[in-house]
N, C-alpha and C positions, 0 to 999 in steps of 0.2 A: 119468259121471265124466270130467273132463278133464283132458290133459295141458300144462299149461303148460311144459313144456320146450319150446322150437324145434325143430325137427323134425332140424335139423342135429346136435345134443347130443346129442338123443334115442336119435341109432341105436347110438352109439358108449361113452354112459357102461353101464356094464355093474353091476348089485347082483344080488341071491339074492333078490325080494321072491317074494312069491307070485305063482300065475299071474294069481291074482282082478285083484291091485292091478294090472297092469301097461295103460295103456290100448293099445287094439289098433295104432295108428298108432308105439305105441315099441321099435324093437328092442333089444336087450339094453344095459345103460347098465357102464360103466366108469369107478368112481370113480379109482380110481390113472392117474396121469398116466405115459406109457410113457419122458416122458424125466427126471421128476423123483425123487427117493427118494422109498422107502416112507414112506407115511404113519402115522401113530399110528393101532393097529387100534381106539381108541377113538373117534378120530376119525371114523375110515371109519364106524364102527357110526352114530354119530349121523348122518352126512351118506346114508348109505343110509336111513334113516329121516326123515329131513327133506325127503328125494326123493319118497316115498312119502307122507308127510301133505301133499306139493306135488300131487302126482296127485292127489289127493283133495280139494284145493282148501282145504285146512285150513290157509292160511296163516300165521295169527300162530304156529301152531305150527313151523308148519317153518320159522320166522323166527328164532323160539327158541333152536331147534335149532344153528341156523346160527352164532347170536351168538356161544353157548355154547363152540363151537369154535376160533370164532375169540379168544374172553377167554384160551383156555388155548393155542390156536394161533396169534398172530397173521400176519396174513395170508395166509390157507390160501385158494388162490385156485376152488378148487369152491367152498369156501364162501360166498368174494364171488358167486362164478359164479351157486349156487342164489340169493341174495340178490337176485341181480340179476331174474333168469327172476319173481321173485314181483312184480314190477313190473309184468309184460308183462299189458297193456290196462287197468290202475288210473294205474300212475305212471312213465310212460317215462323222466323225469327221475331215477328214482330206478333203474329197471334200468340206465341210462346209467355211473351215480356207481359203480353195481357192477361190472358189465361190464369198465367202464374200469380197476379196480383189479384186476379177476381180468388183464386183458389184460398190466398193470405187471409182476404176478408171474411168468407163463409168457407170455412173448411170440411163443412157437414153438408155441403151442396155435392150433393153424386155425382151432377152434369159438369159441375166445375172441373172436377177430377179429369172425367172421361174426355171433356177436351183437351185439355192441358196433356195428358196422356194421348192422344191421338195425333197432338200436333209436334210431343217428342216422337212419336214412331215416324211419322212425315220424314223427323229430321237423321231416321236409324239407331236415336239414343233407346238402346230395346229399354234395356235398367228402369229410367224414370218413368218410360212411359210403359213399362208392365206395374210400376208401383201406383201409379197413380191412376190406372185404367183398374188394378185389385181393389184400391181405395171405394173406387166407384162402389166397384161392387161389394164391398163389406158394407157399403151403404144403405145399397138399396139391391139383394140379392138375384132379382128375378128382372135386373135391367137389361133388356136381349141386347140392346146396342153395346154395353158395354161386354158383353159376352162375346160378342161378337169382334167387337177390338182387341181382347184378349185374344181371342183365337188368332187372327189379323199377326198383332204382335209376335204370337209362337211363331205362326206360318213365315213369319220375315226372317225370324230369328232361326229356321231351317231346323224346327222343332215342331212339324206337321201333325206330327202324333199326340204331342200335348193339346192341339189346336181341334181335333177331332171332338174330344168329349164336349168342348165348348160351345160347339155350334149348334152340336145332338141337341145341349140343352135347352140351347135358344128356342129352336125349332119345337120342343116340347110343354117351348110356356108358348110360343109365336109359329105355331106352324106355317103360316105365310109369309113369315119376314121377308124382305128381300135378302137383306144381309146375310143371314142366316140358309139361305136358300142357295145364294151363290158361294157364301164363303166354307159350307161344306164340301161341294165339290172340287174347290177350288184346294181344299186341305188335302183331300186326298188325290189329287191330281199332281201336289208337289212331292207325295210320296210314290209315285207311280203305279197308283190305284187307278187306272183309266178308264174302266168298266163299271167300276162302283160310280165313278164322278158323273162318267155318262147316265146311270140310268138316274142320280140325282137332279142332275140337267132336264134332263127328259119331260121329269115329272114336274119340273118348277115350269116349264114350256106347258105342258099340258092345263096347269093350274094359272096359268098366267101370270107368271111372276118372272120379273126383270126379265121378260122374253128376249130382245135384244142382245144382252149382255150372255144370258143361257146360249143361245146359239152359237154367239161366237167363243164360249168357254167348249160348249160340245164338239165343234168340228175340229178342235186344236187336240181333242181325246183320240186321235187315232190319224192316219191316210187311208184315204178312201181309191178304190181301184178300181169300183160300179156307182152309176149317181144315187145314190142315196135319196131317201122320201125328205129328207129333210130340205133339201137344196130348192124343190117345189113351193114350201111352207116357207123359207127364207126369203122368194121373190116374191112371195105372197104378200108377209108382212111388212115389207117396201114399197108394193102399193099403199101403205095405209099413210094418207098425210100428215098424220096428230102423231110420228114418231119426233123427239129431238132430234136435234142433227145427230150430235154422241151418237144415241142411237140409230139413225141410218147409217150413220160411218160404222156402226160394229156389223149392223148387218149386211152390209156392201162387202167387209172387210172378211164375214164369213162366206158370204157368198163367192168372194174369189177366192178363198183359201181352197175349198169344193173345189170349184175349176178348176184352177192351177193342180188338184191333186190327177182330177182327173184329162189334165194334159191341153185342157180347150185355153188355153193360154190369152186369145186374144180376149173371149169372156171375160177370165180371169182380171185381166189388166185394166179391163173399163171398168169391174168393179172396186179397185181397188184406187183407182182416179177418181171415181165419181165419190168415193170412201172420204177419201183426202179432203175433197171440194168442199165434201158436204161441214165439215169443220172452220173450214173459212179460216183456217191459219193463216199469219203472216211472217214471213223471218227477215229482218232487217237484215241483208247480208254484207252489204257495204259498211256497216257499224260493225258486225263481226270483223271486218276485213283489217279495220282501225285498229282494232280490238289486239287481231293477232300481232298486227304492226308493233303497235306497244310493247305489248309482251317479249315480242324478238328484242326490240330496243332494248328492255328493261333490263331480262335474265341473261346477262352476258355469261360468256365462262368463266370471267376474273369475277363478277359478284359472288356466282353461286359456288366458285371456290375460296373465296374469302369468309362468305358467311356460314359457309357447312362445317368448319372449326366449332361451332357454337350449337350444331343440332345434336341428335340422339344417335350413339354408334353403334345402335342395335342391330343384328342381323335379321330379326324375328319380320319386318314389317317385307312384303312382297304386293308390287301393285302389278297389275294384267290391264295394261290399258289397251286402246284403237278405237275405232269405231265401232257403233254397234253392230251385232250381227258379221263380226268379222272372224268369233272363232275364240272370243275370250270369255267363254260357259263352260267350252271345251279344253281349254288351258286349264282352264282352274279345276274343273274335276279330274282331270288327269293328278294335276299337284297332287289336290285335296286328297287321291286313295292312296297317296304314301304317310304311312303311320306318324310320321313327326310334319304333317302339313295340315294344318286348318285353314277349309275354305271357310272366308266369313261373309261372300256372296258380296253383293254390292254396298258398299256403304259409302256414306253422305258426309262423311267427318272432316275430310281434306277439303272441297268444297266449303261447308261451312268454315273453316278457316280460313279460306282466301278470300272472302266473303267478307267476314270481320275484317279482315287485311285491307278488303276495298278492290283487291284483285283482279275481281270480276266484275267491276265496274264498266258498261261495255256507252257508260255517258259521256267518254270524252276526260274523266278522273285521268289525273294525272299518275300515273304508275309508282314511278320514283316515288313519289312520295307517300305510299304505303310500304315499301321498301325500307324508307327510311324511318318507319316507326318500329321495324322489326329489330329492337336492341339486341345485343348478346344475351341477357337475364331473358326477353321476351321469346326469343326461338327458343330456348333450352327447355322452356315452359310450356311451349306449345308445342316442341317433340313428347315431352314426358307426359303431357297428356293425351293426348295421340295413342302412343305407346300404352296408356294404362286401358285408354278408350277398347285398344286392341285383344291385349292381354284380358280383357273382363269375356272375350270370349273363349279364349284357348290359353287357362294359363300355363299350360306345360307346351307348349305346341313350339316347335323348334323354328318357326314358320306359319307364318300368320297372309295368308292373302286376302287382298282388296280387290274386287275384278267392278270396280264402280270404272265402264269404259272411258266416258269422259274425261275419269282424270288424265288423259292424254294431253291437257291443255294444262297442267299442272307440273308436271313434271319437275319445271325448275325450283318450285316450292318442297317436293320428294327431294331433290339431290341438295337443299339447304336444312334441311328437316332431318332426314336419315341418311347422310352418306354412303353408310354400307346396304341399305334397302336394294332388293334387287327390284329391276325394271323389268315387265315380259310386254315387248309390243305386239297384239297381236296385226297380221296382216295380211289380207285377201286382195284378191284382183280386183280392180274397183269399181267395174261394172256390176258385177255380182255384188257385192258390198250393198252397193249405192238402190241395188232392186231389192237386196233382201229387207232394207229398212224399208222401201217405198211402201212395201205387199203388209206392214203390220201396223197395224193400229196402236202408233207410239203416243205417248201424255206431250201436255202443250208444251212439253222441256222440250221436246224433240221437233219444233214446228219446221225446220229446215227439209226437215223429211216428207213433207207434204207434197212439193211441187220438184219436178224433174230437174227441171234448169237448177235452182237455187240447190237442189242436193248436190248435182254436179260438181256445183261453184263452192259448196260448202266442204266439199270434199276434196279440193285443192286446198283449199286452207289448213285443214286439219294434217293435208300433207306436209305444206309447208313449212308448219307449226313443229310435227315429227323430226323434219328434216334440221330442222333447229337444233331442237334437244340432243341430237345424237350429236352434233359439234358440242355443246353444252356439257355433254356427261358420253366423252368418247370411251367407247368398247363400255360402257358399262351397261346399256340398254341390248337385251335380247332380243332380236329379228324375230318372233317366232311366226312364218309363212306359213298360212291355212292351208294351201293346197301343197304344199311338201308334209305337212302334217296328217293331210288325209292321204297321199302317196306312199310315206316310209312311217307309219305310227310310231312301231318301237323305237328304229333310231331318234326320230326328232324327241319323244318322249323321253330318250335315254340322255337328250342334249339337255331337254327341261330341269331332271332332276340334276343333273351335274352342275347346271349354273347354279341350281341352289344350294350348291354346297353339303348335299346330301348322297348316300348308297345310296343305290338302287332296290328301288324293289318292284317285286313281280306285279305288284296290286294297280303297279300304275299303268298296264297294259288291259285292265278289266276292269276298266274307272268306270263303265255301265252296272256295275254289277254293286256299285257302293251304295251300303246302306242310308238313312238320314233322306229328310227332303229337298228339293231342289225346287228353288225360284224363280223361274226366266221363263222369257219369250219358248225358249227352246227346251220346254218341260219335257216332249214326247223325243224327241233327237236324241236329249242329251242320253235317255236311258238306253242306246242302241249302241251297237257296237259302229263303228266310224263305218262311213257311207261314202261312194263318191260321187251323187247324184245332184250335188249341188254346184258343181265344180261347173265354168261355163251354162249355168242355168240362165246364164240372161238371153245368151241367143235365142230361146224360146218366143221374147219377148223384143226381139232385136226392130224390126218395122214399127213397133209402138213407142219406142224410147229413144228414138233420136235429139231430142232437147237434151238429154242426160248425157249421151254419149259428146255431142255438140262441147259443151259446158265442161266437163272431163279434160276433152282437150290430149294433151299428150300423156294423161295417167290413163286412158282410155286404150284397154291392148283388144283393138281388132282385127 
């Protein structure tokens, strides 16, 4: 059973359920607000009940519930509040719309804030959701959660070092937090502090905190070259049945990362299947399939050159798209150490617009007809804010990148949006590709990556989809091939900075060596000088992956 409440809400809203309903991580919840009147005890009854079919995941009911309250109460701001929380990991646009109206009504509630502030970080908006997560805390000073988001927030924002003192403090009102316990090492882990992270990990293990999640943040602090005591203690604690799945899949997922360092391959790959399993993902891929269909239909090359008269002729916007784990961490830090480039790491912005658009509707919505809501007035509008979206991180920066990979399915909304935006595709062999995602404990966005076959299958599409846009926006997308990038650095790098319109500089041959912190899967990689140990890294695993290779089909080079 889980609790959808934020953990911040959680401690503080107070009802009478049973001990059964209550999940273990909630302390007692309080519905009456300490500065507002009494509420309507009929009220109360239904919102302590709406709470409780929320823990239970039964949410149209407890949405009901909610409605109900507010037809007879209008603007009863728990009720926006729970309203909101039934959003968190379906529709963050929709916990946002709530959040924000719970905040209108009690503006003196600290948790109001820190939600509202946690579900703009969700969405990359740093701005509102560092305002409203400070709000928290001018409220209520010694709030760890909201400390703790703060730090959260810096750490996204590739402002690790702000994010440090934040968590010290938590930790010094809340020496046990969870949050607090992982999001230090996790701060200094995006600064390439790997040693300090580690012995923070260590100790949160030791004391028994988010053990799971510690392990697998630990074995990603380095590669291992002897087995290590920890890999003992790893299969140990997958004996124990009372873990969640989440966490058997992190500890599966550390446990193969181990192997795989230490070369037992086949190990490696049962635990990182049984990783996958244990999450019990599904990816509708034949609705993807439709999905792409449309999209091909939709972005012809006569629309997206008729409607790009109407976007932003900025040069500043650069997007780094492909698939994940294909080498676009490594693009962007290369850009980012030349003096007129800001990486601004992955952001959620373009997405959320195609979104609004209806876009990414993958129910069968009719394409065209979000298309045809996009007036001239409307693009011009939705470039300039984009564009300010950008600019609020680098405003002098000559060049501004986006390496949010996905946007690969975007593109034709980039070439109506910014005409002059450069495109960098990155792209790797696609067996490698398709194993590097399999091996890593991706979020439910990425549930394609669970199961072989469907990555396979999902990974023709995404070519497909490639294969499009470069008819769409000819010579204007950059090739940029990971394994020419790991063979010739300098040149391809000297190809990088040329497409963007930029000299050259020296810094972008020693992009390990660039200050600020770094946010990816590829935290330990990225600070190393280029490697070529990944290259062909699937034949390792070639007897185990045959469904993938199968499903591949002729992108499949064996």
């Amino acid at each position: 059973m889980n609790n959808r409440l934020p953990p911040a809400w959680a401690k503080h809203l107070k009802t009478q359920p049973s001990a059964k309903a209550i999940s273990p991580k909630a302390a007692p919840l309080k519905v009456q607000s300490k500065a507002g009147p009494p509420r309507n005890q009929a009220d109360d009854m239904l919102l302590r009940q709406a709470l409780e079919l929320q823990k239970a995941e039964q949410l149209p009911e407890a949405e009901e519930l909610c409605l109900k309250v507010l037809a007879r109460t209008p603007n009863h701001p728990l009720a926006f509040y729970i309203l909101g929380t039934l959003g968190i990991g379906y529709d963050t646009e929709k916990a946002l719309r709530y959040f924000a109206r719970a905040v209108a009504e009690e503006p003196r509630n600290p948790y109001y804030h820190l939600s509202l502030g946690e579900a703009y970080l969700k969405l990359s908006e740093f701005t509102p959701a560092i305002r409203h997560i400070q709000q928290a805390l001018a409220l209520k000073p010694d709030l760890v959660e909201a400390l703790c988001a703060l730090g959260d927030a810096y750490n996204s924002f590739d402002k690790g070092e702000m994010a440090l003192p934040l968590f010290e403090k938590a930790l010094k009102i809340e020496r046990d937090h969870p949050l607090a316990r992982i999001g230090l090492p996790r701060a200094l882990t995006s600064l390439g502090r790997m040693d300090e992270a580690a012995l923070h990990l260590k100790e949160a293990i030791e004391r028994r905190i988010a053990v799971p999640a510690a392990y697998n943040a630990l074995v990603r602090t380095r590669k291992y070259t002897e087995e290590p005591t920890e890999l003992a203690a790893i299969l140990r604690e997958l004996e124990d049945p009372s873990h969640m799945p989440e966490e058997a899949a992190a500890l599966h997922h550390a446990a193969g990362k181990v192997l795989n360092d230490l070369r037992r391959y086949k190990d490696a790959i049962d635990h990182f299947k049984q990783g996958n399993q244990a999450r019990g993902q599904i990816f509708d891929i034949g609705s993807y399939r439709r999905w792409v269909d449309a999209m091909i239909e939709t972005f012809t090359p006569e629309l997206v050159a008729s409607m790009a008269a109407y976007g932003n002729p900025s040069e500043a916007p650069v997007f780094v798209v492909g698939m994940p784990r294909s080498g676009t961490t490594l693009t962007e830090q290369i850009c980012a150490s030349h003096p007129s480039v800001h990486g601004a790491g992955e952001l959620s912005k373009l997405a959320r617009t195609a979104n609004g658009l209806g876009l990414k509707d993958r129910t069968g919505a009719d394409l065209g007809k979000s298309i045809a809501k996009m007036t001239p007035d409307l693009t011009r509008t939705l470039a300039d804010e984009h564009l300010a979206y950008l600019r609020e991180r680098a405003p002098d920066a000559l060049r501004i990148v986006d390496k949010m990979p996905h946007n690969f399915e975007l593109i034709g909304l980039v070439g109506v949006l910014f005409p002059n935006a450069r495109i960098i595709h990155c792209r790797r062999d696609a067996i490698d590709n398709c194993i590097s995602c399999f091996v890593l404990q991706f979020s439910e966005a990425h549930s394609y990556s669970g199961d072989l076959q469907t990555l396979g299958l999902y990974y023709r599409e995404y070519d497909r989809l490639m294969r499009h846009w470069s008819k769409v926006l000819p010579g204007r997308i950059f090739e940029n091939q990971y394994e020419t990038l790991i063979e010739n650095q300098e040149e391809q790098s000297h190809r990088l900075i040329d497409y963007l319109g930029l000299p050259w500089d020296e810094a972008c041959l020693r992009f390990f060596d660039r200050a600020g912190s770094v946010n990816t899967y590829s935290n330990w990689q990225v600070r190393q000088p280029i490697y070529k140990s990944s290259v062909k890294r699937w034949k390792n695993y070639e007897s185990e992956i045959q469904p993938l290779i199968e499903a591949l089909g002729d992108l499949a080079e064996v």
